[in-house]
C-alpha positions as CSV (number, residue, x, y, z in Angstrom):
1,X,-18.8,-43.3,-7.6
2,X,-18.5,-46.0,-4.8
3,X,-14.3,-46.6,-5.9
4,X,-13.9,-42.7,-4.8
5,X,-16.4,-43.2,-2.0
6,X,-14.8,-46.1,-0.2
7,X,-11.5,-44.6,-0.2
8,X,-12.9,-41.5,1.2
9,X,-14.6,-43.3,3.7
10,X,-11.7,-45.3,4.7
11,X,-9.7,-42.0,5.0
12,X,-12.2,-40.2,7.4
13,X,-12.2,-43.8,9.1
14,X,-8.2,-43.4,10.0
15,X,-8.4,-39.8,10.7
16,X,-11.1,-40.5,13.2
17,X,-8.9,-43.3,14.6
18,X,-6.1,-40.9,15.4
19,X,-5.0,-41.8,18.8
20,X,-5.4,-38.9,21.5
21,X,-1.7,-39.0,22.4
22,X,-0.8,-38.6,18.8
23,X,-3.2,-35.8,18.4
24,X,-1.6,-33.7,21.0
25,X,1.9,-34.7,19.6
26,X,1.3,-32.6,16.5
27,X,-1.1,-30.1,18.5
28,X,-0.8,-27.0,18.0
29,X,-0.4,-27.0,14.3
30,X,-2.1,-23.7,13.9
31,X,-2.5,-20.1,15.7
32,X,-3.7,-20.4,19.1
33,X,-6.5,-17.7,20.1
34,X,-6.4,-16.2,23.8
35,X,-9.8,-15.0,24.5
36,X,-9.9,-12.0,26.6
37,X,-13.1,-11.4,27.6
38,X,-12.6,-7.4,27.9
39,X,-12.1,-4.4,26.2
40,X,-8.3,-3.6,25.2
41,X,-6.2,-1.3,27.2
42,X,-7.3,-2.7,30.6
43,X,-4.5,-4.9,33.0
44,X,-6.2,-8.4,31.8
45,X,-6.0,-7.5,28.1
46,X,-2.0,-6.3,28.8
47,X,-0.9,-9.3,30.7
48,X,-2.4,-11.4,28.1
49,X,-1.0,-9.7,25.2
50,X,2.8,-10.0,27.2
51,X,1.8,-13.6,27.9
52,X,0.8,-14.1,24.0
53,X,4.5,-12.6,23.0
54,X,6.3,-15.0,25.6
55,X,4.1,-18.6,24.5
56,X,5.0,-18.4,20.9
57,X,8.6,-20.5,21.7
58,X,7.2,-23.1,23.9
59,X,4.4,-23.4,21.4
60,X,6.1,-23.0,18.3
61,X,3.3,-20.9,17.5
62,X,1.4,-17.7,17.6
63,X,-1.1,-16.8,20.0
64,X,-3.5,-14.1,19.1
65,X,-5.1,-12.3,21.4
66,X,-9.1,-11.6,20.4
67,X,-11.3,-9.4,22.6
68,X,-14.9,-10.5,23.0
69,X,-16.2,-7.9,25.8
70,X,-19.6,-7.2,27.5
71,X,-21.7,-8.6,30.0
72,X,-19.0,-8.8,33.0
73,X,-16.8,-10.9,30.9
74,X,-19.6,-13.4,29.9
75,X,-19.8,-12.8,26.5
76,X,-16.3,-13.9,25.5
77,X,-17.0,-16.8,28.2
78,X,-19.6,-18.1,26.6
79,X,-18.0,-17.8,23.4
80,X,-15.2,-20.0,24.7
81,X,-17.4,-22.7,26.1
82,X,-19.3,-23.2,23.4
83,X,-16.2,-23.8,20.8
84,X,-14.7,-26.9,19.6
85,X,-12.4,-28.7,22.6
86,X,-8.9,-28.7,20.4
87,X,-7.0,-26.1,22.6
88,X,-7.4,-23.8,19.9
89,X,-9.3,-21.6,21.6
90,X,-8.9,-20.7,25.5
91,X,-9.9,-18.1,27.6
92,X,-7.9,-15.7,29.6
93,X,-10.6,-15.3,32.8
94,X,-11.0,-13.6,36.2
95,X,-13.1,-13.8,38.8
96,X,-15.9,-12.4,37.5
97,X,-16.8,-15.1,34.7
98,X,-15.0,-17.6,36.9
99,X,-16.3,-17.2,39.9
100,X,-18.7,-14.3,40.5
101,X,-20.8,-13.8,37.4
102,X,-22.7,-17.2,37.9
103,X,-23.8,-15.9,40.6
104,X,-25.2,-12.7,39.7
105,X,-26.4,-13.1,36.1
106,X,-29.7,-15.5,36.1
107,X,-29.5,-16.4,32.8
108,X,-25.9,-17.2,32.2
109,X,-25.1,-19.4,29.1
110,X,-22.2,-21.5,30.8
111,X,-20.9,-23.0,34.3
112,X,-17.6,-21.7,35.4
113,X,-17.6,-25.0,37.6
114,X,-18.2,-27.3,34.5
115,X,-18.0,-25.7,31.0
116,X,-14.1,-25.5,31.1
117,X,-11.0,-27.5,31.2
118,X,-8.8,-25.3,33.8
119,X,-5.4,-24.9,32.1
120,X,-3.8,-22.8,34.8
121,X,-4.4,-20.3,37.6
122,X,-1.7,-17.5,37.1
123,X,-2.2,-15.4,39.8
124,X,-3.9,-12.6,41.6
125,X,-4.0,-8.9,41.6
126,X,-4.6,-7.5,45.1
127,X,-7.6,-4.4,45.5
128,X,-6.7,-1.9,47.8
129,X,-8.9,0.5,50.0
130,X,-8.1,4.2,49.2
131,X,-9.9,7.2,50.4
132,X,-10.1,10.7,49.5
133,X,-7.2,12.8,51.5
134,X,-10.7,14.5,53.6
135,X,-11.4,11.8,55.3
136,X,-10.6,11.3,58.8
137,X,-8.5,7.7,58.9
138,X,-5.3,6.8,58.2
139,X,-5.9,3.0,59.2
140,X,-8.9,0.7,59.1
141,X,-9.6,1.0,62.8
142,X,-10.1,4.9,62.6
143,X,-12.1,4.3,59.4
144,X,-14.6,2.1,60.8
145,X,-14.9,3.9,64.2
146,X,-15.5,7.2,61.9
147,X,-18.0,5.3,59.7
148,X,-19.9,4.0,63.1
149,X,-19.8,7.3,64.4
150,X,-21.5,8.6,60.8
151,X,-23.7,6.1,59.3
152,X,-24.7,6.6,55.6
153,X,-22.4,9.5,55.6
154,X,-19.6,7.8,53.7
155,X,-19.6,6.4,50.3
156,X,-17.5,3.7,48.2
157,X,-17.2,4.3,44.5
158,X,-17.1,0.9,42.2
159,X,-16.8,-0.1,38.8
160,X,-20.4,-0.8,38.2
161,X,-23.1,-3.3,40.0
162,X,-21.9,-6.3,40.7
163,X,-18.1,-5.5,39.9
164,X,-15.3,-7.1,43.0
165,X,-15.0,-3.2,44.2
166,X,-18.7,-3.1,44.7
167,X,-19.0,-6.6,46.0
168,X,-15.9,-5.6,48.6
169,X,-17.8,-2.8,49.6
170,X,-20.8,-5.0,50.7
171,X,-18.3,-7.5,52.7
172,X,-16.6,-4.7,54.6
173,X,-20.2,-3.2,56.0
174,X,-21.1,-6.7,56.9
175,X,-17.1,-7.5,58.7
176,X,-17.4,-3.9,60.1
177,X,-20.6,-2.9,61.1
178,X,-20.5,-0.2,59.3
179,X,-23.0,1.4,56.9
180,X,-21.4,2.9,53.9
181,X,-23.3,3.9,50.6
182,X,-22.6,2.0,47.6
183,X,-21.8,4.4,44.3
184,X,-21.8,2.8,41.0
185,X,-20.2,3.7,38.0
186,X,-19.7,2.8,34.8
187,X,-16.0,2.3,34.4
188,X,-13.0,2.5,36.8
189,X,-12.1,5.7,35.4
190,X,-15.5,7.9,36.5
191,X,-15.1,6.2,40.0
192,X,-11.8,6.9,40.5
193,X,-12.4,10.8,39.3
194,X,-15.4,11.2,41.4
195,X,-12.8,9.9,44.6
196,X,-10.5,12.1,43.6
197,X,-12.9,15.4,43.4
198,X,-13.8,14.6,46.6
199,X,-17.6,13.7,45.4
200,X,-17.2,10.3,47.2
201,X,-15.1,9.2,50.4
202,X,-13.6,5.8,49.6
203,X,-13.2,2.8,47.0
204,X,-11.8,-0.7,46.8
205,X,-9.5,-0.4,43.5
206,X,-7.0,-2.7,42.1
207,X,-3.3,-1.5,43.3
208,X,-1.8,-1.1,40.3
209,X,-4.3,2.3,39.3
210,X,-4.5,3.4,42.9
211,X,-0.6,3.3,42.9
212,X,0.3,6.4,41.4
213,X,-2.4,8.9,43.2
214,X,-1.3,7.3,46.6
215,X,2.6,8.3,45.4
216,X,1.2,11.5,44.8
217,X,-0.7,12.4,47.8
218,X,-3.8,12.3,45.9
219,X,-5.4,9.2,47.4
220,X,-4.6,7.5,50.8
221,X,-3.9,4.2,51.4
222,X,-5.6,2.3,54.4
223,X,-5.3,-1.3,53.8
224,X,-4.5,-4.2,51.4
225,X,-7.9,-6.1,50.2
226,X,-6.2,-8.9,50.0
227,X,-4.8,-12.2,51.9
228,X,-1.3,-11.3,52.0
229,X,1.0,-7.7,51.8
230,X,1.7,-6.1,48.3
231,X,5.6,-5.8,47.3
232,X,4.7,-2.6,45.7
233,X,3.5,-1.3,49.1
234,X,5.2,-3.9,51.7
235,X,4.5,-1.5,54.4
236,X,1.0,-1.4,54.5
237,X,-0.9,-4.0,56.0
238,X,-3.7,-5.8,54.8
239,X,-7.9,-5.0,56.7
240,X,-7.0,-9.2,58.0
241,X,-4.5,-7.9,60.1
242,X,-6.4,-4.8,60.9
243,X,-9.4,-6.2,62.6
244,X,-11.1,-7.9,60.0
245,X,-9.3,-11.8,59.3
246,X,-9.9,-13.7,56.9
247,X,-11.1,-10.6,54.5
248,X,-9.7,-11.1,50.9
249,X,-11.5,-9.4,47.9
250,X,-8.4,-10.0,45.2
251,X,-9.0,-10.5,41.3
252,X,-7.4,-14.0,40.3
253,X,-6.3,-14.7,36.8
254,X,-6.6,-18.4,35.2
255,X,-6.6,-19.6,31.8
256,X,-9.0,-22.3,30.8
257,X,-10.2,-24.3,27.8
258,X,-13.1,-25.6,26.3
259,X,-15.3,-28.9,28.6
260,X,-13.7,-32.3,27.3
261,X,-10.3,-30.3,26.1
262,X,-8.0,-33.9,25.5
263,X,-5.7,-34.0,29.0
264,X,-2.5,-34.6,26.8
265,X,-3.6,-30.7,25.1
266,X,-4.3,-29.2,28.9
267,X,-1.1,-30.6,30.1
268,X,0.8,-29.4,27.5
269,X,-0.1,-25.6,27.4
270,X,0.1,-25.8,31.3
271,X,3.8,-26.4,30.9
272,X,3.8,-23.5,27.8
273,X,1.9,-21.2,30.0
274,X,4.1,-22.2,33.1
275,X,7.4,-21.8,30.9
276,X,6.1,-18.0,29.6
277,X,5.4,-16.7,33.0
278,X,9.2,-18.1,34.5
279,X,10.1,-15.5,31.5
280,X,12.3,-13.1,33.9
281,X,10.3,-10.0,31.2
282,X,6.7,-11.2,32.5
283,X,8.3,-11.7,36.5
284,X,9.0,-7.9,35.8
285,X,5.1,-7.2,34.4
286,X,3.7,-8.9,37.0
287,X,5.6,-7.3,40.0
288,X,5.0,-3.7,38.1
289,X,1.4,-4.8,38.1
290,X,1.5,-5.6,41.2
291,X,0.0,-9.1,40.2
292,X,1.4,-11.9,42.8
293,X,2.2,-15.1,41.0
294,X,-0.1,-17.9,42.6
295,X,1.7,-21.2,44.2
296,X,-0.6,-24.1,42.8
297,X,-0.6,-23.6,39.1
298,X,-1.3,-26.9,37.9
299,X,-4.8,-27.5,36.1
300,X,-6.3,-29.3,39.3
301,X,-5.4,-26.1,41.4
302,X,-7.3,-23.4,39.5
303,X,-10.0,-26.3,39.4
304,X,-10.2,-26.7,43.2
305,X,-9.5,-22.5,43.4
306,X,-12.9,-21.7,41.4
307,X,-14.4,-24.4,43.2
308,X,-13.8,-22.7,46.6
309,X,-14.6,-19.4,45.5
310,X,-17.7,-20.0,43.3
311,X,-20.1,-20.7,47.0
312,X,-18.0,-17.8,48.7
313,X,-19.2,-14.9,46.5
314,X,-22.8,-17.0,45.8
315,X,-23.2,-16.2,49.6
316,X,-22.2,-12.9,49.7
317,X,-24.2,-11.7,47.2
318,X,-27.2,-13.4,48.1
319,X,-26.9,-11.9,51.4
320,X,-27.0,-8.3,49.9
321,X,-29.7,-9.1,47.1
322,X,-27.0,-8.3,44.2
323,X,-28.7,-9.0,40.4
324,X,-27.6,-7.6,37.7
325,X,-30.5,-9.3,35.4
């Protein structure tokens, strides 16, 4: 018994003195899995599943995409935070388990801030205001002057409690001055339905589902939610440059790993990730998405990013008394 044990022991000895640097040599020597933290079909869960396709060269080796939805995102979140740091298992996040959630869930089983080893911020996908064609404004300024005029006598449809279109909502009253009811729904899909039937004046929706009704004629377009113009609508200008600066309620993506994630493993799927999304296919997804490709992709940037916005949506929604538990 102790000739088989010492061997064994000696083995486990030189696994265990493995050099990191060597580790992330041979790294990865299995499938990668891509949390997505939503149900499929949605635009995180389709840019992921592109991405997925386009990492398997850098990599050498498949990705698989796994959807752990529910909560706002924090299931599959907490799911990623609490799994081994090996870079076998990442998340693909937004803003809401990055950056807002923490804020509005009290018991929350992770810290955007510190459970994760940011990989890579990959970008952003601008919201848009849209109201129903009844509706007296073509700009913001006639929207906010009709809203003044009629308090309580618009509405904004969202996503649900706590969602960024109900949260953008909330900041445009406070920029604005204006007092506009909040509508919750359970989906993107009943809120957009209701706008279009007319049961509701306005919303804050990403571009990319708003895009086809405002083609149509169905749903018009008064201004960009976001810091800077849209290539798929470069003539309409963002509610900054219509009276209210500095007002940006976008949805960033960023990819992240497990806390304490070896550096040599982070660096090394920043440059996969960095090398899929120079793939001239994904340029195309992400301009037909609408999705603008963020400057600072590096680890530290998406770490600095979440650490910016993290206090900017805590105030915001302590301001308005937003819980969702």
């Amino acid at each position: 018994m102790k000739r088989l044990f010492t061997p064994l022991l000696l083995a486990l000895a030189a696994i265990a003195a493995v050099p990191p640097a060597l580790a992330a040599d041979a790294y990865p020597s299995r499938p990668v899995t891509l949390v997505v933290p939503f149900p499929p079909g949605g635009p995180t869960d389709a840019l992921a599943r592109r991405l997925a396709e386009k990492l398997k060269q850098p990599l050498g080796q498949t990705v698989i995409v796994e959807n752990r939805a529910g909560a706002g995102g924090n299931i599959g979140s907490e799911y990623v935070a609490a799994a081994k740091p090996d870079g076998y298992t990442l998340l693909f996040g937004t803003s809401g388990p990055l950056a807002i959630n923490v804020s509005l869930y009290k018991n929350q089983g992770y810290n955007p801030e510190t459970s994760f080893a940011p990989i890579i911020r990959i970008g952003h996908l601008p919201n848009i205001l849209v109201v129903n064609p009844s509706i007296p404004a073509n700009n913001a300024q006639e929207l906010i002057a009709y809203a003044r005029k009629n308090p309580d006598k618009l509405s904004y449809a969202s996503s649900g409690n706590g969602a960024s279109s109900h949260l953008a909502g909330i900041l445009f009253n406070q920029m604005a001055g204006t007092r506009i009811m909040h509508i919750p729904y359970k989906g993107t899909g009943p809120a957009l339905n209701d706008l279009l039937g007319g049961q509701v004046s306005m919303s804050f929706t990403d571009i990319l589902t708003a895009l086809p009704y405002i083609k149509a004629g169905k749903l018009r377009a008064i201004g960009l939610a976001s810091a800077q113009r849209s290539d798929a609508l470069p003539d309409l200008p963002t509610l900054s440059e219509q009276g209210l600066p500095g007002y940006d309620v976008s949805v960033f993506f960023g990819i992240v790993a497990p806390k304490a994630t070896p550096p040599e493993i982070v660096a090394k799927l920043n440059q996969a990730f960095q090398a899929a999304l120079s793939d001239p296919a994904i340029e195309q997804t992400l301009h037909n998405q609408g999705i603008v490709r963020a400057q600072d992709q590096t680890p530290q940037g998406l770490s600095s990013f979440i650490t910016t916005e993290v206090p900017k949506w805590r105030t915001l929604i302590k301001s308005a008394n937003v819980s969702i538990d």
